[in-house]
C-alpha positions, 0 to 999 in steps of 0.5 A, a space after each residue: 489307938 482310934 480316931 485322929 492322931 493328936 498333938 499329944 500323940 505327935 509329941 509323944 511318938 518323937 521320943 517314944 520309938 514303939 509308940 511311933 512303930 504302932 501310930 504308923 501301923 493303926 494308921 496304916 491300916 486305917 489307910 488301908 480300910 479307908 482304900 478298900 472302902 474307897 475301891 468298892 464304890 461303884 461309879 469311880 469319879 475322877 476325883 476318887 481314883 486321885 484320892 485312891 492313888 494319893 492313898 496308895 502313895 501315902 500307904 508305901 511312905 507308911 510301910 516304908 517308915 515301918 520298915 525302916 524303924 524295925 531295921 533301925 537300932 537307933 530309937 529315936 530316928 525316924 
């Protein structure tokens, strides 16, 4: 999967429980690039380091969405 998520794949990942697992874990890790690509500038402003702390938070709620479902029996939760 690349590029923005769409409505089609929104809809889909309601009903489709391994297509959602993998959503959370391509965009985790674009997240993550995105961070490391963030991090490695080197005059920081201000509104980057908010931008790098607002993608930290969204990175825990990712991987905790990703632990939740592979812990979860019921498919169609999350």
């Amino acid at each position: 999967m690349s590029g923005l998520v769409t409505e089609d794949d929104l809809a889909r990942a309601r009903t489709d429980a391994a297509f959602r697992q993998q959503l959370f874990v391509d965009n985790l890790e674009r997240l993550l690039e995105a961070l490391k690509v963030m991090r490695k500038t080197n005059a920081p402003t201000p509104e980057a380091a908010r931008q790098i702390r607002e993608g930290v938070d969204l990175a825990v709620k990712l991987a905790d969405r990703l632990q939740a479902a592979s812990q979860d029996p019921d498919p169609q939760a999350a």
